[in-house]
C-alpha positions, 0 to 999 in steps of 0.5 A: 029532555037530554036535547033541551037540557044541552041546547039550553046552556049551548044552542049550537049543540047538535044532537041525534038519537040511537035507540040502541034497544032496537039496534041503532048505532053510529056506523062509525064512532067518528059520527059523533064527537061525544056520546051519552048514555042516558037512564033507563028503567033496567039494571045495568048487570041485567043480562039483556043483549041490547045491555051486553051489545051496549057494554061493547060499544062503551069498551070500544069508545073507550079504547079508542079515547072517545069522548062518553058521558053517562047519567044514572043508568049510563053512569052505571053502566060505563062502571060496569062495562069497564070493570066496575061493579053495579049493585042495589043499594042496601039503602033501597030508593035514593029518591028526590033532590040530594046534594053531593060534594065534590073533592080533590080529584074534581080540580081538573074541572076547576070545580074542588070543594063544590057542592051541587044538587040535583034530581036523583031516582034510583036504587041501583048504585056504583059500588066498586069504580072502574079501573083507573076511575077517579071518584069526583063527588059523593054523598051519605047517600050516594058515595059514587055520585061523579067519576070519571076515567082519564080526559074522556069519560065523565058521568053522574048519578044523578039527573041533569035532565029531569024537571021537577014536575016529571020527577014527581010524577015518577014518585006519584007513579011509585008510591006504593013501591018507596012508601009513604015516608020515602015519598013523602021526603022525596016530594019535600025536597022538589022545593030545593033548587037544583043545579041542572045547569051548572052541571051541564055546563061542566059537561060541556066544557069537558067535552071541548 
């Protein structure tokens, strides 16, 4: 999905795999130019080797400036890996398209003051930044929602890669655990238009 998604505003991208769940890393960060961290159905504060092993990969792409962009679960567990601070919700499953505002600190990207919406799917959320992060965009319902650490790091909550058909099927398969309101508000608001391609857009342009 990440594939289609990056190839589909820039076709010259090159992208590979590592399924870090079964051990696969570069043999040296230098094989990649920039590195993503994608979602997955764990916690980020999980205590999972796989997890911790992961966290490490993330400290040392950090030291070394290496470019990283995380989503959802990435976003979350850079903040974790760097000093920050994972928690769920006490607003349970933020679910369905949401718009997020972007501030001040975001001019670096030439994006102040922008509002932009996208798929989002999850309970767990950045409570506390890492250190030297900068909060880039925010929501009632999602008050971490973009951050990013010096020129090299940059992540988002919510899903450039989802479609919205995949994103309804995940809230069929979990109606029963969001219930029939959340569900039912989360399924309405498919209808918005999302902003998958304007975000991917400055993801690439960051990592220039």
């Amino acid at each position: 999905m990440f594939k289609r998604m990056l190839q589909e505003v820039d076709p010259s991208i090159l992208t590979k795999v590592y399924e870090v769940q079964l051990e696969e890393y570069p043999k040296d960060e230098n094989e990649c130019d920039a590195f993503l961290v994608t979602g997955s159905k764990v916690s980020a504060y999980d205590d999972l080797p796989w997890i911790n092993k992961l966290k490490e990969f993330i400290q040392s792409l950090h030291a070394n400036k290496k470019k990283i962009i995380g989503i959802c679960f990435g976003h979350q567990l850079i903040a974790e890996a760097l000093g920050g601070v994972v928690i769920k919700s006490n607003r349970g499953w933020h679910v369905g398209v949401d718009s997020v505002k972007v501030n001040d600190e975001a001019k670096i990207f030439g994006i102040p003051n922008d509002v932009f919406n996208l798929i989002y799917n999850h309970q767990d959320e950045v409570h506390t930044l890492p250190e030297n992060a900068k909060l880039l965009a925010s929501s009632e319902n999602c008050p971490i929602g973009m951050m990013s650490i010096d020129n090299h790091i940059l992540s988002f909550q919510g899903h450039i890669e989802f479609k919205k058909n995949y994103a309804k099927d995940l809230l069929d398969m979990r109606k029963d655990i969001l219930g029939e309101t959340i569900y039912k508000t989360a399924c309405n608001s498919l209808n918005k238009e999302t902003d998958d391609l304007k975000v991917t857009g400055w993801i690439l342009n960051f990592l220039k």
